[in-house]
N, C-alpha and C positions, 0 to 999 in steps of 0.2 A: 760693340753695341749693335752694330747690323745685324752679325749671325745671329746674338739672339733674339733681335727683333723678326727678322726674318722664322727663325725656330718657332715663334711665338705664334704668327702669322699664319704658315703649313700647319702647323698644330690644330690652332684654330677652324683652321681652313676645311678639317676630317681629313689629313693625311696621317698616314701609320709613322710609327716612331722614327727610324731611320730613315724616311724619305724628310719628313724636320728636321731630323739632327742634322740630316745632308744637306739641305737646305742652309741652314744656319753656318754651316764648316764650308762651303761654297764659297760664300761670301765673305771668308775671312783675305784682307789681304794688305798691304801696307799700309795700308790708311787705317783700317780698323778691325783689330785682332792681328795684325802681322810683327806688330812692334813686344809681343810676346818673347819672339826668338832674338831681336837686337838688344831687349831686358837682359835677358838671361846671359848675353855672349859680353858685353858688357860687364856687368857684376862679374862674374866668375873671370873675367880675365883679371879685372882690378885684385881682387880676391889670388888669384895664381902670382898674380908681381906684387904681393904682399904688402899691398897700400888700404890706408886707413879708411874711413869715408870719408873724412875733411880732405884728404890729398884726391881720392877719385874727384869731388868736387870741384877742386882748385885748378887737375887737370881736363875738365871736361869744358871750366870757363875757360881756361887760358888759351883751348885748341876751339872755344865758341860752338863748342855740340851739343847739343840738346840729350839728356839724361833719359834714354829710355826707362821707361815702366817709373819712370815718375812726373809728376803735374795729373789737373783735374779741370777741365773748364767750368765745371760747376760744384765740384765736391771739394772740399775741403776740411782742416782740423776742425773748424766747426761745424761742417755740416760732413760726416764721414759717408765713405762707400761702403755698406753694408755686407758688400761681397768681399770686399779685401778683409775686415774684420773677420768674415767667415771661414775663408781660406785658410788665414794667418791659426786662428784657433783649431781648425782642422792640424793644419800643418805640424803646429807642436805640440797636440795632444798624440799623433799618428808616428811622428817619425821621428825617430833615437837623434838624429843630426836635422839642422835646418840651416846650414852655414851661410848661403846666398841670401834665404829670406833676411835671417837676420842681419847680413851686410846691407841690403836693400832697404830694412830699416834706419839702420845707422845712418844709410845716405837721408831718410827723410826726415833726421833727427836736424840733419846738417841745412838740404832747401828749405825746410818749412821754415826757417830761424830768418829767412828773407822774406818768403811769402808765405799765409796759408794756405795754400790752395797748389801748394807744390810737392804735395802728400805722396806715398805708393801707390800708384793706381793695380788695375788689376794686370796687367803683362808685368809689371814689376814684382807682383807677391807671385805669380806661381816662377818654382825655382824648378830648371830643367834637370838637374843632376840628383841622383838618388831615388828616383820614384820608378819602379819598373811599371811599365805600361798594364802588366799580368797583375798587378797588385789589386785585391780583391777589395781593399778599404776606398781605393779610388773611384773603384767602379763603383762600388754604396755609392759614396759621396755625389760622384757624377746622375744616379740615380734620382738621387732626390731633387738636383737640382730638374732631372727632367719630369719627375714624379708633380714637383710644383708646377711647371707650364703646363702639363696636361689636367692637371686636377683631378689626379688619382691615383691609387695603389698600382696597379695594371701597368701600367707604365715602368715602374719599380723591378717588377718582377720579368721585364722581356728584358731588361738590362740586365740584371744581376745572374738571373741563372743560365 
């Protein structure tokens, strides 16, 4: 939420594209936007030792850890994150496999059933494994999301070509 608060901000502010992005990527760090990479190392380890999402759950209560890339302090099944729904439909119309997302799922099939508000947040939906960095559908994707902060095509076009 910072970087792209922050993103929002230098945008705002008349700084050029990359001096926001950079801005925004600056300020990622354990506390917000860092729990990205503890998502994905998590999931895909449960995922490698062949465990369900009810046993990843069971083991993460039993050792008292906190389920990266899931819970919302304000979003929840009833009120959704408009960005994880985004990702998620990106995800599976783009890519042949989505094995982590959809574990990721299955775990919030599992917390939500305690609370609403223990949904996939967004370190939880992006899935680190299969997506080359060079992938041109990414860099769209990532496009538009900066195309919306800036409020224009222009924007679009320093990214993608």
């Amino acid at each position: 939420m910072a970087g792209a608060h922050n993103t929002i901000v230098a945008t705002r502010a008349g700084k050029d594209l990359v001096s926001s992005l950079a801005s925004g990527l600056l300020t990622v760090g354990p506390r917000f936007g860092g729990a990205l990479d503890g998502a994905a190392a998590m999931m895909t380890d449960a995922l490698d030792r062949g465990l369900d999402a009810a046993a990843f759950v069971d083991e993460c209560k039993k050792r008292n850890r906190l389920i990266m890339g899931i819970g919302h302090k304000i979003k929840s099944l009833e009120n959704p994150d408009m960005r994880v729904a985004l990702i998620k439909a990106f995800a599976m119309e783009h890519f042949p496999r989505t094995p982590t997302l959809e574990f990721a799922l299955a775990v919030e099939a599992v917390t939500t059933q305690k609370r609403s508000n223990l949904i996939l947040n967004v370190d939880g939906c992006l899935e680190r494994r299969g997506v080359p960095r060079s992938d041109r559908r990414v860099r769209r994707a990532s496009s538009k999301h900066v195309e919306a902060c800036r409020g224009g095509p222009s924007a679009r076009a320093e990214v993608v070509s």
